[in-house]
VOTILO-643258 format. One record per residue: residue in one letter; x, y, z of N, C-alpha, C, O in turn. Coordinates in steps of 0.2 Angstrom, whole numbers, plus 5000, padded with zeros to 4 digits. Example, Ala and Ser with C-alpha at 12.3 -4.5 7.8 and 13.67 -1.06 7.14 Angstrom:
// VOTILO-643258
A506649725039506249785039506649845039507149835042S506449895035506849955036506450005039506750065040
***
This chain:
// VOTILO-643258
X500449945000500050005000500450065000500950075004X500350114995500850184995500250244997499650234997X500550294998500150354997499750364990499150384990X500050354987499650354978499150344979498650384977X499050254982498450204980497850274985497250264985X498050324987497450334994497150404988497450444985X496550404989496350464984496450534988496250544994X496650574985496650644989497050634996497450584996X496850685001497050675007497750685008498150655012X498050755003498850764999499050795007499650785010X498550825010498850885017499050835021499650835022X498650775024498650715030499450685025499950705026X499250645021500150635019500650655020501150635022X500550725018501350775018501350755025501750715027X500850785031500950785037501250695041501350685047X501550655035501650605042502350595037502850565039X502250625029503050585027503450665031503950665034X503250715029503950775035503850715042504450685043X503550695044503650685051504150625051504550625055X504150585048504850545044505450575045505950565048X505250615040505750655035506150705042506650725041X505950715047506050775049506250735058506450765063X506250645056506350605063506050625068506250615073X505350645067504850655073504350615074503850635076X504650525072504150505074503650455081504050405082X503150455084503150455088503050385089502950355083X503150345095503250295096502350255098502150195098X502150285099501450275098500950335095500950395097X500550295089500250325087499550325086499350265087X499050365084498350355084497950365080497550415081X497850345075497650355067496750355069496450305068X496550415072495850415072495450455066495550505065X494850415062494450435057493950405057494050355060X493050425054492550395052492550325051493150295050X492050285050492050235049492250245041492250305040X492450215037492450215028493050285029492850325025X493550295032494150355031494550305029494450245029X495050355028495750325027496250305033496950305033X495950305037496550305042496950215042497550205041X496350165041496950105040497450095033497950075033X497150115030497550135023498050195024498250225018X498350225028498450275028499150225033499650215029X499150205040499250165042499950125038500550125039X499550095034499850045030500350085025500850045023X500250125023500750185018501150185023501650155023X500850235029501550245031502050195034502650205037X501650145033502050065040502550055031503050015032X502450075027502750045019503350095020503950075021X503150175018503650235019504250225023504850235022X503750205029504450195035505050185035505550205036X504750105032505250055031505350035023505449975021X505350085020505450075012506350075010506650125012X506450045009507150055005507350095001507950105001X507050114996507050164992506650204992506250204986X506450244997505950304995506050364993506650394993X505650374990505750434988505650504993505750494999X505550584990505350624995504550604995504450585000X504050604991503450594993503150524992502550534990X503450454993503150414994503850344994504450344992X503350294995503850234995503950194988503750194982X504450174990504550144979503850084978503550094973X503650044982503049984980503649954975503449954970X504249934977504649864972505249844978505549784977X505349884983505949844986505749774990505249754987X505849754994505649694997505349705004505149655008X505449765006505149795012504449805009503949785011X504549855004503749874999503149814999502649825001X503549764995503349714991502849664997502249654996X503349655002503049605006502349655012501849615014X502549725015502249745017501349745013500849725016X501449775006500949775001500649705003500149715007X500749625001500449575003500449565012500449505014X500449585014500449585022500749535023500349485022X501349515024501649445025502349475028502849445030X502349525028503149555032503249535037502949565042X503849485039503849505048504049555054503949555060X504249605050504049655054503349695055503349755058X502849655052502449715053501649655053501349615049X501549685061501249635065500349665068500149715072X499949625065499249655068498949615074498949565076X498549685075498049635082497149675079497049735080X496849625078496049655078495549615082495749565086X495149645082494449605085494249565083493949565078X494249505085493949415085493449425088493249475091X493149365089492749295092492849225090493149205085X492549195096492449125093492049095086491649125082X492249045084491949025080491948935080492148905085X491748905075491548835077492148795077492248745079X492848835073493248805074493648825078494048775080X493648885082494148915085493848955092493549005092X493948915097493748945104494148945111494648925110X494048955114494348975121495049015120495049065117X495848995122496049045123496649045115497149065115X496249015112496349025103496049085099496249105094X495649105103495249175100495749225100495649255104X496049235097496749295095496849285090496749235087X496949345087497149385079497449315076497249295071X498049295079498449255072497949205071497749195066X497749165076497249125074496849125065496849075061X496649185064496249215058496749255054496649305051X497349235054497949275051497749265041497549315037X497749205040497349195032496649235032496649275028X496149235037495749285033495749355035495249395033X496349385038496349445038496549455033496349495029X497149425032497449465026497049465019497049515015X496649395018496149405012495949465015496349515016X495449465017494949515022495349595018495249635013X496049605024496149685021496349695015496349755014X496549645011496949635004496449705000496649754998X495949685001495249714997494549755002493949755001X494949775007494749815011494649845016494449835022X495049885013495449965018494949985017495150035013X494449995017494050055021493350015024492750035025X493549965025492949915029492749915034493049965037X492349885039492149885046492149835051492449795049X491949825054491949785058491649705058491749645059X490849765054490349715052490649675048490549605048X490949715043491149665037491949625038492149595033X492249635044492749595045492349535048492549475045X491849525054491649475058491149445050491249385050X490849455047490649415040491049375038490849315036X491649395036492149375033492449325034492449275030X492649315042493249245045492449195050492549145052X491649235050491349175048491049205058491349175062X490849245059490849265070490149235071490049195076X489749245068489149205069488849255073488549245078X488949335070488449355076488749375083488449415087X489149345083489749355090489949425091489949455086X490249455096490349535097491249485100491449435103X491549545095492149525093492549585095492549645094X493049555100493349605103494349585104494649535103X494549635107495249625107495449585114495549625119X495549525115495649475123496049485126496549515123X496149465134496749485138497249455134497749495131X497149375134497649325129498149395123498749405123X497749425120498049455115498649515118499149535115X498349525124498949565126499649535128500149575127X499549465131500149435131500349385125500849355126X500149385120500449395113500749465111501349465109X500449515111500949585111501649565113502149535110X501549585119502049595124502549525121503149545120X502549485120502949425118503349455111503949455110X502949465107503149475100503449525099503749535093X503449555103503649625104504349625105504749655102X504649585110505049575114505649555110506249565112X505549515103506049495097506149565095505849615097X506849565091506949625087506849615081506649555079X506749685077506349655071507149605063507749595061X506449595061506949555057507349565048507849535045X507049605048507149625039507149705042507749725044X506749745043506649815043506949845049507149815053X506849915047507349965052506749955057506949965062X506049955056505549965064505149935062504749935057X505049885068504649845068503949875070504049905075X503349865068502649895068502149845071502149785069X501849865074501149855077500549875076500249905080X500049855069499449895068498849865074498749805075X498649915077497949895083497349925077497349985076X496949875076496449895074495749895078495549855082X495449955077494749935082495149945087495049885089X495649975093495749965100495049975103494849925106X494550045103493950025105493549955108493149945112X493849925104493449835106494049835109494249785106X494349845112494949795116494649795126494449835131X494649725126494649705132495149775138495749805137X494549775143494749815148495649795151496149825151X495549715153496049695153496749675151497249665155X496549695141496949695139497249735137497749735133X496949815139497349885138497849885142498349915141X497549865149497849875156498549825156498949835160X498649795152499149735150499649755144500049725141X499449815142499849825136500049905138500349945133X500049925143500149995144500850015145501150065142X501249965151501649985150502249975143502650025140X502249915142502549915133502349975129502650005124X501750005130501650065126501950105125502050125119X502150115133502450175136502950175135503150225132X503550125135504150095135504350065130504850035132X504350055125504149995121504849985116505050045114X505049925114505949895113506049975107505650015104X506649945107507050035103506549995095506249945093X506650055093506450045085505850015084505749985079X505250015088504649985088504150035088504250075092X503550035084503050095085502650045084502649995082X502050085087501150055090500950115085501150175085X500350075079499850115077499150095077498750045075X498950145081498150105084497550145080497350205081X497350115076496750125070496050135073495750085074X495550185075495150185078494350245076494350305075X494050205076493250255072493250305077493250365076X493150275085493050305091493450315096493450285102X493950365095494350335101494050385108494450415112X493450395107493150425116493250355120493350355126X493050305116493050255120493650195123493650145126X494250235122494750195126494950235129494950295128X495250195135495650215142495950265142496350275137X495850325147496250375146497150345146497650375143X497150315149497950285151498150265146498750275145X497750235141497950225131497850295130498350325133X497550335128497550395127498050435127498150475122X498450435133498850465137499550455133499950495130X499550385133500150365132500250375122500750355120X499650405117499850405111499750475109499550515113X499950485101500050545099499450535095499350475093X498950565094498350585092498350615083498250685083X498350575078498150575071497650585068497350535066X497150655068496450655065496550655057496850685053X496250585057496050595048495550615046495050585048X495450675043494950695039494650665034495050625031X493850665033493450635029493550635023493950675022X493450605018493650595011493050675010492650695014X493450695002492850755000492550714994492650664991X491950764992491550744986491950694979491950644975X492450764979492850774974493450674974493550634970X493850684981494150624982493550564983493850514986X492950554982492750494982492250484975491850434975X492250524972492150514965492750494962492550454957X493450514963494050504958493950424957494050384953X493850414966493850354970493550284965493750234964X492850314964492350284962492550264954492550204953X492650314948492650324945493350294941493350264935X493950304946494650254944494550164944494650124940X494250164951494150104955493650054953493749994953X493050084951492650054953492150064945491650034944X492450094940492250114933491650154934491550154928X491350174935490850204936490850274934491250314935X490150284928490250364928490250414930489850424935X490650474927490750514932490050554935490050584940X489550554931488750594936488350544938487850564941X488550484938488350414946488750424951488550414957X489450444949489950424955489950484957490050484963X489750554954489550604960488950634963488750694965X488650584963487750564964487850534971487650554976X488350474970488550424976488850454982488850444988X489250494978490050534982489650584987489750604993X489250604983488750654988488250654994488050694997X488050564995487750534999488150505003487950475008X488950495002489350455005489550465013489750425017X489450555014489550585019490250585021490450575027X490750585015491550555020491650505018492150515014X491450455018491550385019491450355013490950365010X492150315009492250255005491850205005491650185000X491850175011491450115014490550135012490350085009X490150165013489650195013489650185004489350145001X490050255001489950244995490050184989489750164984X490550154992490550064989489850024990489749974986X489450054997488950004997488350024994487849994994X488450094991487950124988487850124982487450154980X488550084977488550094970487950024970487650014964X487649984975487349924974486549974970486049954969X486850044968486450084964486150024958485950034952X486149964961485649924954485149964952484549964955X485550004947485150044943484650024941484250064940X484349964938483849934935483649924941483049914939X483549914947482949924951482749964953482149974954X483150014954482850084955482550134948482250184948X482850104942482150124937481650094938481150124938X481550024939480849984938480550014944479850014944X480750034949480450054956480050144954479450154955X480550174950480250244948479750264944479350304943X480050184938479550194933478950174934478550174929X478750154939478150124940477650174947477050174948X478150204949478050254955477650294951477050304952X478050314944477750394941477150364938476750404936X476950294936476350274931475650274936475050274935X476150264945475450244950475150334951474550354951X475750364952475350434951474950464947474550504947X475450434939474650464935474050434934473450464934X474050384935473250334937472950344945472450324947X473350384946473250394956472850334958472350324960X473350304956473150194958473550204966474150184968X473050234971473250224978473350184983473550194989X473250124980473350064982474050044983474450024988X474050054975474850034972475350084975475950074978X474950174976475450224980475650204987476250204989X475150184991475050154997475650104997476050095001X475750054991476350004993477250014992477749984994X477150074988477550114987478050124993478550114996X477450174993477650225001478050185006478650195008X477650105008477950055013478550035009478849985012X478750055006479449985002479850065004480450055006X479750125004480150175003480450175009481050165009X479750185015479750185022480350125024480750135029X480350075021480950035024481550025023482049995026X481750085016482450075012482750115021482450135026X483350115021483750165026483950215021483950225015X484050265027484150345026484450345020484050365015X485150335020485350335013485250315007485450335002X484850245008484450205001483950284998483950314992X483450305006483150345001483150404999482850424995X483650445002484150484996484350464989484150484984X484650424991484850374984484050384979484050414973X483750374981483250364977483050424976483250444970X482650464978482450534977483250574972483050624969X483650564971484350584968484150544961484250584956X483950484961484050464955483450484951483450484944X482650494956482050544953481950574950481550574946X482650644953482750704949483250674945482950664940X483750664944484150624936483650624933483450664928X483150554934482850564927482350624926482250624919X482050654929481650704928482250754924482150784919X482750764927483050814922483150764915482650784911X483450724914483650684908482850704903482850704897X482250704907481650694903481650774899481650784893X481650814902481850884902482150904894481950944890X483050864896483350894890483450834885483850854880X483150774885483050754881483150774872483550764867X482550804873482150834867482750884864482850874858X483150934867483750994866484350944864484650954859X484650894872485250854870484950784869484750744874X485050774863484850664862485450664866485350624871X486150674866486650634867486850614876487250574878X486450654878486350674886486050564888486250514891X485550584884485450514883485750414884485650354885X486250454881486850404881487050384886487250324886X487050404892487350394897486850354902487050344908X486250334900485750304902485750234898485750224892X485550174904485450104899484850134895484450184897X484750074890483950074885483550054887483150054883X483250034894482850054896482650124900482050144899X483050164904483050214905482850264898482450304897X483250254895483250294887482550324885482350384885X482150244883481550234882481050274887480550304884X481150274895480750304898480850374898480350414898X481550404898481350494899481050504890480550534890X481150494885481150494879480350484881480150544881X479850444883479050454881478750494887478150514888X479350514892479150554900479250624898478950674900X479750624893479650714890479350724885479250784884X478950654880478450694877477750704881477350744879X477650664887477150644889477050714893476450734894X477550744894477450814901477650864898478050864894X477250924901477750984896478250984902478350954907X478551064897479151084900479151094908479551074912X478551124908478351144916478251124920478551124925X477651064919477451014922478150984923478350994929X478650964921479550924925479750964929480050954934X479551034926480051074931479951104938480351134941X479051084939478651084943478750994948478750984954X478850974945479150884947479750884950479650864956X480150904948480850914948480850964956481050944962X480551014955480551054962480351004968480551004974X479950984965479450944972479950884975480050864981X480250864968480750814972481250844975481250844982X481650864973482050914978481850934984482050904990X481350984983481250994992480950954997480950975003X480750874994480850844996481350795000481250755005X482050814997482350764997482750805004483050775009X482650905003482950935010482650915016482950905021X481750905015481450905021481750825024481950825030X481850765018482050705020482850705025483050665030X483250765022483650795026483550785036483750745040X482950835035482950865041482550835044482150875047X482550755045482150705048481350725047481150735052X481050735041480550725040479950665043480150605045X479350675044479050615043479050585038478650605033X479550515036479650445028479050445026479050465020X478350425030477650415027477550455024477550445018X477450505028476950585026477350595020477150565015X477950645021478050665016478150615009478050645004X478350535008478050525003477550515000477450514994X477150515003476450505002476150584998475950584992X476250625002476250695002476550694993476250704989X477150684993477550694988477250664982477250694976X476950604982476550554976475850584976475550584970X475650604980474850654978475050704974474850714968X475650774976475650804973475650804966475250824961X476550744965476750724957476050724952475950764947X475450674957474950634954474450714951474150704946X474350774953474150824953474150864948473750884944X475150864947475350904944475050874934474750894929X475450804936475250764929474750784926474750804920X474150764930473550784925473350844925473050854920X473450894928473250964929473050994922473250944918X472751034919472351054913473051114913473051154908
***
């Protein structure tokens, strides 16, 4: 992992390669950010930088064999602890990180900017509240105690410390404080109101800033192929967070046309029945599903709009979509969308500002239904 791979966030980089660069760096560190930030990505550049062979001024080469092996997580100098639980194969005082060593490494290979959630799915928790064990503290403290073996400093990634047993903070404090020449602690954390003032105390405090509109479109758009007025549709709902925006491109687009196109045919028939089932299916997406949707509303209502002015606008919609603003912009005048298009929008601020989900769609599909047939 290099600085490169991380989109944007050029300020929070320069801030830890001078610190490098300038030998100031601290022997415990706390790389706190949102869920979906860069901070374990971030983490991992710098655990590469550190120990890179051939760095440059702004970043690590990604080919020497510190690089190389860091990059596949397989370095020995460079050692994690996360949140476990048992599982059917693994229980009592086997519940610690290496245990799950194979599926961490899948697991982070393909995501850095993942959660908890989606780590305890992965290695199989069942459900289980997966946390950091005393046991793990006396694994630290042991592993710790070797010098490191290829690299000038041997690393410690703590992910999640928040889940770290009470016990096992209290077991890792003084090593914290103290800890063998050339070794740093970097403790990865969404929340760190929730660990011990005494861990607190003893680390240097890293706020990562949230990704912008801008860095999670590049994101979406390099990475994940996506066009660039979906990927800044998504980028805009992601609030910060990659992790969020990744789960959002589930933008199956073809369900949320079928969802719209049939929303706008119940409004012109004012088939209330069918509006009433609507409503329920809206009423259950979460917060950000129905953003999502109300976003993708106005898309096509604009697409219906300039249709007729720009065909090529067109293009960037599948043929089914094509097909609907194409018979949606002859079917409405200019006004009547543009009257649509308002509704939707102020819609989507009151959905902002915790609206009531029912009322206001409800509210919202009477109007649409209103506007359509009006003389």
């Amino acid at each position: 992992m290099r600085f490169a791979d991380i989109p944007g966030l050029q300020d929070t980089k320069d801030q830890l390669i001078q610190a490098i660069q300038n030998n100031h760096v601290a022997h415990a560190q706390l790389f706190y950010g949102q869920q979906g930030s860069g901070n374990m990505a971030l983490a991992l550049a710098y655990s590469a930088y550190i120990n890179c062979k051939d760095k440059s001024e702004t970043d690590s080469c990604g080919v020497c064999s510190n690089c190389t092996k860091i990059d596949k997580l397989v370095h020995p100098d460079l050692q994690f602890v996360y949140p476990v639980s048992s599982t059917k194969s693994v229980t009592g005082k086997n519940v610690v990180s290496s245990s799950y060593l194979k599926e961490w490494r899948s697991y982070l290979t393909n995501n850095k900017y993942g959660s908890l959630e989606d780590w305890s799915g992965h290695y199989g928790a069942e459900n289980k509240n997966a946390n950091i064990s005393k046991e793990e503290s006396r694994n630290i403290i042991k592993s710790l105690s070797l010098k490191s073996f290829e690299a000038e400093y041997k690393i410690l990634i703590i992910w999640l410390p928040e889940n770290m047993h009470v016990s096992a903070a209290n077991g890792i404090l003084k090593i914290l404080e103290e800890p063998p020449e050339k070794t740093l602690f970097l403790l990865v954390t969404n929340d760190y109101e929730k660990l011990l003032t005494t861990i607190l105390s003893r680390c240097q405090l890293f706020k990562v800033p949230s990704f912008s509109h801008e860095e999670i479109t590049g994101y979406l758009v390099n990475t994940k192929g996506l066009e660039e007025g979906n990927a800044k549709k998504i980028a805009a709902l992601a609030e910060g967070s990659i992790k969020a925006a990744v789960e959002n491109i589930v933008s199956a687009e073809e369900d949320s046309h079928v969802m719209f196109r049939d929303w706008m045919r119940q409004c012109w028939t004012k088939d209330y029945t069918a509006i009433s089932g609507a409503n329920d299916i809206f009423f259950k997406m979460n917060k950000t599903a129905q953003k999502m949707y109300l976003q993708y509303a106005v898309n096509m209502i604009r697409h219906s709009l300039v249709s007729v002015y720009m065909p090529d606008e067109k293009l960037k919609l599948n043929t089914d979509e094509q097909g609907f603003v194409t018979n949606f912009g002859k079917a409405l005048s200019t006004d009547k969308l543009e009257r649509i298009s308002k509704e939707l929008n102020q819609a989507a601020y009151h959905l902002e500002r915790n609206a009531n989900v029912k009322i206001l769609f409800m509210d919202l599909s009477l109007t649409i239904g209103r506007i359509m047939t009006a003389k």
